[in-house]
N, C-alpha and C positions, 0 to 999 in steps of 0.2 A: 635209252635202250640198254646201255652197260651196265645203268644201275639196277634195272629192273632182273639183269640175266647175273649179276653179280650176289643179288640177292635170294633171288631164287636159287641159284647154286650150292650159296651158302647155308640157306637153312637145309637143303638135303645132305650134304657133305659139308658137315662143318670142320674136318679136318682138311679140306680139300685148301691149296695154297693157289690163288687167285690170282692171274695179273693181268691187267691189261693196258694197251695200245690205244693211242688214237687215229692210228692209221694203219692202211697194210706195211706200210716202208719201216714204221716203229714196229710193227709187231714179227715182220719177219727178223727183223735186229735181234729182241727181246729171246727171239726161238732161236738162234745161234749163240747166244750165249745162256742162257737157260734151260733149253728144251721144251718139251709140253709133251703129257701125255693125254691130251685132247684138247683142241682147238674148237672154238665158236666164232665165228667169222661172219659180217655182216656183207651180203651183196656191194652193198654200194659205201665206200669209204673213199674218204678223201686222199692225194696223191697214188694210190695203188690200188684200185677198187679189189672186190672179193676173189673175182675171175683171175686176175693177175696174181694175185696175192697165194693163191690155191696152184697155179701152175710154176710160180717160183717156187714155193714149198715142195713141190712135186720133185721138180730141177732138182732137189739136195736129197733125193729117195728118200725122204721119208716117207715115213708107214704111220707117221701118227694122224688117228680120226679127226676128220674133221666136218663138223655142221656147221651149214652155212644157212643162215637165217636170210629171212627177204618177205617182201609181199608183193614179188613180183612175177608171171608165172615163168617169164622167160630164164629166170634164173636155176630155177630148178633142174632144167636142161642141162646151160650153160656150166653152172654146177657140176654136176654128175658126169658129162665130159671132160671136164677139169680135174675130176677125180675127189669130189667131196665125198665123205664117206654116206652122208644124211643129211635130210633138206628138214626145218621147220619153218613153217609159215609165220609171220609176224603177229596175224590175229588169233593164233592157235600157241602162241610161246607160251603162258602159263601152263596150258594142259599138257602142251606135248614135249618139253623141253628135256624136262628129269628121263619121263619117259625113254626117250630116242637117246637118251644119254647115259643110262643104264648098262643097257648091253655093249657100250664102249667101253666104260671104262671095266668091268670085270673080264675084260678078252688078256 
């Protein structure tokens, strides 16, 4: 799935600077010493699933967007509670991904 969302990324925004995590616990690390000004975040991850991962980002106020991908419906909720800025479906990630990520990053 990284490679597929790393890819797609990158042919829209190919000056865009890419990094990522294998887990929520790495990838919150990566955002304190880096920053992000937009986050893609997978539902279910290993050590610190999406939910967790969205509500510790939360804890440090940040304001930076984040989508949280999944194909699962509960998470959508769970999500958007937690304060995901935007939900993409898994079976809908090529079509909607750039899309929903558009009007992020130009804010």
């Amino acid at each position: 799935m990284r490679y597929a969302i790393r890819r797609l990324v990158s042919r829209h925004y190919p000056a865009a600077k890419i990094s990522e995590a294998g887990n929520g616990g790495e990838a919150l690390k990566l955002y304190e010493r880096t920053g992000a000004d937009l986050m893609i975040v997978d539902y279910r991850m290993p050590q610190m699933d999406g939910i967790e991962f969205v509500r510790a980002l939360k804890e440090r106020a940040s304001s930076t967007p984040i989508i949280m991908v999944s194909s699962h419906l509960v998470a959508r909720e769970e999500g958007m509670a937690a304060g995901v800025t935007a939900f993409v479906d898994k079976g809908d990630l090529v079509k909607t991904l750039i899309h929903v990520m558009e009007p992020l990053i130009l804010k």
